[in-house]
N, C-alpha and C positions, 0 to 999 in steps of 0.2 A: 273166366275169373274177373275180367274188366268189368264186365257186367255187375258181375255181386260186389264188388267193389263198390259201383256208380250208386247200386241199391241202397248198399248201405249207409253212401254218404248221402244220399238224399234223405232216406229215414232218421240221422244224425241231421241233418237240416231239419226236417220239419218236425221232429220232437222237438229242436232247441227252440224254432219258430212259435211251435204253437204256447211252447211255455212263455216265450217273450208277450206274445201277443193277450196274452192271458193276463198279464201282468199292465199290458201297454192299456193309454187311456183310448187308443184309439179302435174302431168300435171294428172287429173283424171276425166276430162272432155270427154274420149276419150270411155267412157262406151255407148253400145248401147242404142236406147231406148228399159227400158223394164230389163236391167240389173243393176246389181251394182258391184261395183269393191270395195273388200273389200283385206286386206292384212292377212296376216294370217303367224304365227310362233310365235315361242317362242323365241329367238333371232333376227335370218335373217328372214324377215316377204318379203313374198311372193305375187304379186297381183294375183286375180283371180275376175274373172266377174261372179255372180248370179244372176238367175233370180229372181227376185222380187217379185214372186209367193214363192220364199222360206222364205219368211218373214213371211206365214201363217201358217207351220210349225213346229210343236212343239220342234222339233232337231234341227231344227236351229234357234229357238227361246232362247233354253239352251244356245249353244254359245253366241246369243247375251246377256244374261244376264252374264256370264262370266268375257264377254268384260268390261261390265260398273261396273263390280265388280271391275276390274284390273285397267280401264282406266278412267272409268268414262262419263265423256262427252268430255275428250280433248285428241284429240285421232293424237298421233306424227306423223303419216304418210301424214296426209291431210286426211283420209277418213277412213272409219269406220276399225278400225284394231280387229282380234279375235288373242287372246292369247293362242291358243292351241296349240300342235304339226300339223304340216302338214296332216300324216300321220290318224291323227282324222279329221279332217275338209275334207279330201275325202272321210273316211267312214261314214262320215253323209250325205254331199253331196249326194253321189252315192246311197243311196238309197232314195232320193229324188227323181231320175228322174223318 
């Protein structure tokens, strides 16, 4: 149940994302298909492209609950931003692939 829970809030995050970012001037249209450009830092927020496959995930499913702890659904960059240090968000990554 945790699980479809995490699902759903993430698919609630990135519907609300991709409408922001739709709307945002800044340019995040430029993700392949198949990925997502999320920004990431705890000040200076960094972009990075995910596959979309790590939305199924359970470590990067952590992050994204973080995010809408911190951020909620309005998320300043245009597109989905994770509030962690850098240097976390590649060790979750990296063992994803």
């Amino acid at each position: 149940m945790a699980l479809v829970r995490s699902l759903l809030g993430a698919k609630k995050i990135l519907s609300r994302s991709t409408a922001a970012a739709s709307m945002s001037k800044i340019e995040t249209s430029s993700a392949p298909k198949g990925f997502l450009a999320v920004y990431v830092g705890e000040s200076l927020k960094k972009r990075y492209l995910v596959p979309v496959s790590y939305l199924n995930q359970p470590s990067f499913q952590a992050l994204l609950s973080k995010s809408e702890e911190e951020f909620g659904f309005d998320h300043p960059m245009g597109g989905l931003t994770i509030p962690c240090p850098e240097d976390t968000f590649i060790n979750v990554t990296s063992r994803l692939k």
